[in-house]
N, C-alpha and C positions, 0 to 999 in steps of 0.2 A: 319265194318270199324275200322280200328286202326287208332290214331289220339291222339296228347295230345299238349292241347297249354299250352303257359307260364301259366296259371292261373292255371293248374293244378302241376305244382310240388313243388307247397309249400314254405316249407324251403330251396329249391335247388335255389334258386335266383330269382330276383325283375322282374315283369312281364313283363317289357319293358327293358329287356338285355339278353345276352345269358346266357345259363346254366352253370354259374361256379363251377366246380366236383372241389372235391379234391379225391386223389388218396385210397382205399380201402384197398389195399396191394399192396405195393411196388410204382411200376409206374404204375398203371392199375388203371382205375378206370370205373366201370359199373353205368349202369340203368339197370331197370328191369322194363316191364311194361306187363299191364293185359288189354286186350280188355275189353272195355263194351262200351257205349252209343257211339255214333260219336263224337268228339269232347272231347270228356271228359276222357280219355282214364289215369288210374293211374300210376304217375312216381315215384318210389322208387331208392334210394340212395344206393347200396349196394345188397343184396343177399333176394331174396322174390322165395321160388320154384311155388309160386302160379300164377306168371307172364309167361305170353307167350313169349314174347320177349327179350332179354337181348342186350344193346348196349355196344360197349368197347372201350374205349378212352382214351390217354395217361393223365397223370392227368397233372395238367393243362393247361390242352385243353380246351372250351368249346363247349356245341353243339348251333347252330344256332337258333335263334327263329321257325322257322319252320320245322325242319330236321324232326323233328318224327311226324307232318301232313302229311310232302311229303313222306316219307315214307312210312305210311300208306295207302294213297292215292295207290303206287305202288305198294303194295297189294293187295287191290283193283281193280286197272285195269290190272293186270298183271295175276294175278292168285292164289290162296292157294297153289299152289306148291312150290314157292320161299321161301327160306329157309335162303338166306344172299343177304342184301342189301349192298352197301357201295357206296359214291358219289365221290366229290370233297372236298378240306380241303385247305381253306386261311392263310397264312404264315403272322404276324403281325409283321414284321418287317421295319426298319425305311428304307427309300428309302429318295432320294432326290423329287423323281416327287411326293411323297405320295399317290403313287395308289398302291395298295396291290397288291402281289403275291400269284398265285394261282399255288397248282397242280391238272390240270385237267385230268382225268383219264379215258381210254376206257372203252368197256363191256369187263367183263370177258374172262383172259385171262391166260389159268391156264399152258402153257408153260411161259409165262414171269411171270406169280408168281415164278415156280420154280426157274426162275434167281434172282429175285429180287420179297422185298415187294412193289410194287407199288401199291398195294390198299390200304396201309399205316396202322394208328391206329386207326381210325373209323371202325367200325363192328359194324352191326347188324345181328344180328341169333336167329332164333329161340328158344327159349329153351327147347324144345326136342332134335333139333339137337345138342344145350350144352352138354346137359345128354348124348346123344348117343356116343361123342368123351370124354369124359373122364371129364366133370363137371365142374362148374363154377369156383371150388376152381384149380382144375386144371389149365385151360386155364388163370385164371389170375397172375397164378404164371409162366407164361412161357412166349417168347419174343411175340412182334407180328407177325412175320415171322412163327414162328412154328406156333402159334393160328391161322393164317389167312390159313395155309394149309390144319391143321386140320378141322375147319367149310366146308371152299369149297370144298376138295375131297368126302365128306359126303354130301353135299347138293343135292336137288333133281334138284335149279335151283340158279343159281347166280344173283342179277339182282344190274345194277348198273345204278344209278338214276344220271344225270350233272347238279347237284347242288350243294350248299357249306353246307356240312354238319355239320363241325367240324373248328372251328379256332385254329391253335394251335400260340406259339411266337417263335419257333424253326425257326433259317435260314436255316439250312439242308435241301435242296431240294434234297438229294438222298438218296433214298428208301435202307431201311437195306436190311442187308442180311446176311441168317445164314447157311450155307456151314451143321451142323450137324441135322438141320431143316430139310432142302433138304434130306439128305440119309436117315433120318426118315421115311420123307413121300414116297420115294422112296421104301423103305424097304414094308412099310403097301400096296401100290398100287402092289407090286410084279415088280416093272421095274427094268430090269435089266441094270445096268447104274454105271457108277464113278461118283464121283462129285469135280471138280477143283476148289476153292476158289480165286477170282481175288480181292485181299485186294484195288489194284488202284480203280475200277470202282463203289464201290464193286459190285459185282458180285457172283453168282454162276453157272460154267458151267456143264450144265447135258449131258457126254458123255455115250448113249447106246450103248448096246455092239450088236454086228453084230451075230445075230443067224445064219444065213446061209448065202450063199455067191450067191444071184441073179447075174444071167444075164442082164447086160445092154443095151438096144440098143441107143443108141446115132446117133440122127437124126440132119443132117446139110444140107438144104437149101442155096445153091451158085449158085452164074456163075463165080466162077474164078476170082472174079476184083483184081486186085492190088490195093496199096497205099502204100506213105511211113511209114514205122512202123520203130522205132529209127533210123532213119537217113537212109534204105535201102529200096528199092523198091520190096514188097514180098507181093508173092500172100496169101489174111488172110486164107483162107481155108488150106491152107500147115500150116499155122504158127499152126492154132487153132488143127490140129488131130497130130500135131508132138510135140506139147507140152502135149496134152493130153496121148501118148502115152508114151512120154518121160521122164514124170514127176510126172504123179498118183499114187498112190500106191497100188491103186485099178484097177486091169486088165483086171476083168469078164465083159468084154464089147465088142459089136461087134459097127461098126460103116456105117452109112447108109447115103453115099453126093448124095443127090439130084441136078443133077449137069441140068443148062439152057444149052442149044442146045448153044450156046454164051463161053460156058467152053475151054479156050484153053488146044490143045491136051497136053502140057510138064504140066500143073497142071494136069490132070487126071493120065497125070504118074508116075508123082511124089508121088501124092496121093495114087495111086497102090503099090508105091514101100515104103513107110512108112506105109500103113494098112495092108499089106501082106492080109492073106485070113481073116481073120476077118472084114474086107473093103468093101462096094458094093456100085458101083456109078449106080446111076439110072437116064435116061435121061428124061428131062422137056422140052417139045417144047409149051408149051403154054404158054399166057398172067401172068406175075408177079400176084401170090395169094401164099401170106405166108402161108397164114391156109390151103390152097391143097396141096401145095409142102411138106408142117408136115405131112400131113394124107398121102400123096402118101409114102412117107418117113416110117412111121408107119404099112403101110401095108406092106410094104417089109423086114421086123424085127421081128427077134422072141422071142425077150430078155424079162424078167418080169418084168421090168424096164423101161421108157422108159426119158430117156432125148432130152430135145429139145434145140437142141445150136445155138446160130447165127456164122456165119461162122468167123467174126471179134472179136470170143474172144479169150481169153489166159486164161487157167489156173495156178493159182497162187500156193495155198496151195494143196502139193503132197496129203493129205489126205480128199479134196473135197471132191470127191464123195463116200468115204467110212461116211464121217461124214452127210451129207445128204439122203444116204439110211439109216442108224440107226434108223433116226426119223421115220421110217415106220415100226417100232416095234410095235409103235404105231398104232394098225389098222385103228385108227379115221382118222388119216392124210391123204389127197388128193394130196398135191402137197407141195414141199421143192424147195425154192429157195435161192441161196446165193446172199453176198454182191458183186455188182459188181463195177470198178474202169475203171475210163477212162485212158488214156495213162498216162499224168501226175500226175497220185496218187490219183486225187481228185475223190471223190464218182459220179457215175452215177444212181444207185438206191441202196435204202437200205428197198427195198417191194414201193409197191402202197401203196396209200393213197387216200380217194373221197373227194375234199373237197368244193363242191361236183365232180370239175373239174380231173379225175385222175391225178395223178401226181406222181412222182419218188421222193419217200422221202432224202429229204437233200444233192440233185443233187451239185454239183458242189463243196460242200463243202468238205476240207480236210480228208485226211484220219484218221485224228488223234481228230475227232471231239467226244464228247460224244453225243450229241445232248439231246434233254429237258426229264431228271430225267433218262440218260443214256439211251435213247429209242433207239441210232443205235449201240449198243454194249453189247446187250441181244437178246436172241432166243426167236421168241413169233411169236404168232399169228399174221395173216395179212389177207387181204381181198383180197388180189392180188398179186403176182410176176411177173417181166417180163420176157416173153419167151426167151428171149435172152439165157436165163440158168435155167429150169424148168424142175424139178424131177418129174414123176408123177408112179404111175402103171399103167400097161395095161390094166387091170381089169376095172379101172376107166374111162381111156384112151376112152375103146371103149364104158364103159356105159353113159356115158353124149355126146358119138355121136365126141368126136375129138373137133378138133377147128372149129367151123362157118365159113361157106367159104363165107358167108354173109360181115367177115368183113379182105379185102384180104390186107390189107397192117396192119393197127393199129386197136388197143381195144381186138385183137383176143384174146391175153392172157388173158385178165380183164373178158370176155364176159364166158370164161374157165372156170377161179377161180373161179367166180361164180355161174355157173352149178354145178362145182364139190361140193360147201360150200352147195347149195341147195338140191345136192344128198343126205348131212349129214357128208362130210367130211372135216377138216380143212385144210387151207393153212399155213404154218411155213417158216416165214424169219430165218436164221439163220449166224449172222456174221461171224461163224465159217468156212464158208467157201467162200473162196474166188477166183475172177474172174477178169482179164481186156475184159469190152466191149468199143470197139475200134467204138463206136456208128458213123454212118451215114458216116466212108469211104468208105463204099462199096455201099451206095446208100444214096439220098435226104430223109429225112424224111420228108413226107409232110402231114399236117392235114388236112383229108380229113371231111367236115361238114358233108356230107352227112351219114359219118359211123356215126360221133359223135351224129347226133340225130337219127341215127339209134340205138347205143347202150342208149342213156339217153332213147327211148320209151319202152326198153326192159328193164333197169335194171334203172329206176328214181327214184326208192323210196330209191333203197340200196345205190345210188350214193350220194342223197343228207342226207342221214343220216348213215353214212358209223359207224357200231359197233366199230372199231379201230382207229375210231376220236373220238371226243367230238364236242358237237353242241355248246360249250362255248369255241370254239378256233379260229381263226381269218381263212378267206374261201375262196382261192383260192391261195395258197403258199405251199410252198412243205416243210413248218416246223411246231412243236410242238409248238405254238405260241399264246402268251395269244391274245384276241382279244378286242385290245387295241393299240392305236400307240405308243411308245416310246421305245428308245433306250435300255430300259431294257428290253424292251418284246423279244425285238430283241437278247439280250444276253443271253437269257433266251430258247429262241429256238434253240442257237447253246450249250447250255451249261450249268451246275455250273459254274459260275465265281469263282473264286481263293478264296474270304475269305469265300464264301458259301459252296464250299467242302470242306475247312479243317473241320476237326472235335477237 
């Protein structure tokens, strides 16, 4: 067991406070520590090659009375594999309500590292894995954006503990970012990719480049309804394969309308007459089940690719769906979904979220939102998308069996992502690409109980501790939100406020 309480680090500060480090070189400043007894475990100030573990922290920062018990601890229960810890880290700045700010942090999430450092200046790593990327002296002479790259691409497991590890007095709640870090690590992984530097957010966007040019089958699920869409009365199916046609920049696609017996004949010809022979309408006389009408949809397609659209959307950015098959360069990935927007600009989802209740992250809120430590304006892992607009391969498609027709109206997609993640592959939100879902004018959405504890008896464990939450956020809201009531928490889950993002 690794373990070191205040009584062991000496000169490093007074047993009833936190560890206050001054920096080693430059702004960096490490521990080093060497397993022995439980409890007693030795913390050195500085450079010891004789230590197992090395900690790295902005100087000064302090570490928490406990960080290197708990730690150890998840060592311990987690496995000898783990190679980089890192938690949560408390902002000591002055507030009117005087309750601290916290950034609270997912499990590893190594597409949104590459956008951004959100796992921040606490690290802990092994020190073999040190010596393996290029050494102590190394890694402290470099930003934490590139250090934090280097540990995790090397690691055998990342494990991230939701606790407060590190206090630092910085009001900067948004995670650096280093644009030449990123093609770095780009470089050493072999992805073939650009890299955009977004100075506003900061940001860095990782565009891969398209090796080959798959077929797409694009599956839409209708019966033809009308509604009005900006002031006209139009049928969404015409709007959704006539914009898609019209607007993409990406063409290698057939498209597959599953159209209900209820389908009026001038939409089916219309739709004949915008899909030309790339187009196959296929006729549904049975009971409304969205996960059959996708698999029936599915089986009549033969693209490598398969998207799943709801009939009420619109595509936005010409370059969608070329910028979400890229991420499938990527062989880990399962499924790519983009940000979608309701009629009036404001977000409809930006990925799922368990908490443990699913929910559409940062629903109704403006387009222009950053949301907490820029979580809806980076590409990163997610637990779930909604079908409404869902990239997947067929390959995958057909090995996790399709959507469950278990659950014919809602959770299909959630019940999906999850098979797929279980297979071994990742889900990837990415804001890059965008959609209007013109949600519930073509039908009622209704919460049906009976799915819902049908999916919470199937997937309860993952629902109620969702890896892309934190169990120290507030449980049952659709934002990144300390779990705390106050107006700042609240500000805090739509955003930096003004004098916390200047820099």
């Amino acid at each position: 067991m690794l373990a070191a309480t205040s009584r062991s680090i000496g000169k490093l500060g007074p047993s009833r406070h936190p560890w206050y480090v001054t920096g080693t070189k430059g702004d960096v400043s490490t521990l080093v520590m060497r397993r022995r007894a439980p409890l007693s475990g030795r913390v050195t100030l500085g450079d010891d090659a004789t230590c197992e573990w090395v900690v790295f922290l902005a100087a000064g920062d302090s570490v928490t009375r406990d960080a290197l018990r708990i730690a150890g601890t998840a060592i311990d229960n987690v496995g000898p594999d783990v190679d980089v810890i890192y938690g949560d880290t408390r902002h000591d700045i002055k507030r009117d309500d005087r309750l601290p700010t916290y950034q609270r942090r997912p499990s590893f999430s190594p597409e949104r590292l590459r956008s951004h450092n959100y796992i921040g200046e606490f690290i802990m790593a092994k020190r073999s894995l040190v010596d393996s990327v290029g050494g102590l002296a190394m890694l402290t002479d470099t930003n934490s954006h590139d250090r934090n790259l280097r540990l995790t691409e090397r690691a055998r497991r990342v494990h991230r503990s939701p606790v407060i590890f590190n206090v630092t007095p910085s009001g900067n709640l948004l995670p650096d970012a280093n644009v030449d870090a990123v093609a770095q690590h780009l470089a050493r992984r072999a992805i073939a990719a650009d890299v955009v530097f977004d100075a506003d957010t900061p940001a860095v966007r990782v565009r891969r480049r398209l090796q080959h040019q798959p077929k797409i089958s694009v599956v839409i699920p209708t019966r033809g309804s009308s509604a009005e869409l900006r002031g006209t009365s139009t049928p969404f199916v015409v709007n959704a394969v006539r914009t898609l046609v019209e607007r993409s920049t990406y063409q290698n696609f057939e498209i597959i309308v599953v159209a209900d017996t209820p389908t009026p004949a001038a939409v089916r010809a219309e739709l004949s007459e915008i899909g030309g022979n790339r187009l196959l309408i296929v006729d549904y006389d049975k009971a409304f089940n969205f996960a059959v009408k996708n698999n029936i949809g599915v089986a009549h397609s033969n693209g490598e690719f398969v998207l799943l659209l709801n009939d009420d959307t619109e595509l936005i950015s010409p370059d969608a769906l070329e910028t979400m098959l890229a991420l499938f360069e990527d062989g880990n990935v399962g499924i790519v979904g983009p940000i979608l927007y309701f009629e009036d600009g404001t977000i409809q989802s930006a990925g799922h979220v368990f908490t443990p209740d699913p929910t559409d992250m940062y629903r109704l809120q403006p387009a222009t939102i950053r949301g907490a430590h820029n979580y809806v304006r980076v590409q990163r892992e997610a637990s779930s998308v909604i079908a409404a607009c869902l990239l997947t391969p067929r390959t995958v498609f057909e090995a996790v069996g399709g959507l469950s027709t278990q659950f014919p109206g809602n959770w299909n997609d959630i019940d999906y992502a999850l098979k797929v993640q279980q297979a071994g592959y990742s889900v990837i939100f990415t804001p890059h690409a965008e959609f209007f879902h013109f949600e519930s004018k073509t039908r009622v959405a209704l919460r049906i109980e009976s799915e819902v504890a049908k999916l919470g008896n199937r997937w309860g464990d993952i629902l109620d501790d969702d890896p892309y939450f934190n169990p120290r956020l507030q449980r049952f809201i659709n934002m990144w939100r300390s779990d705390f009531h106050t107006d700042r928490s609240y500000e805090e889950a739509l955003g930096p406020t003004a004098p916390i993002s200047s820099k």
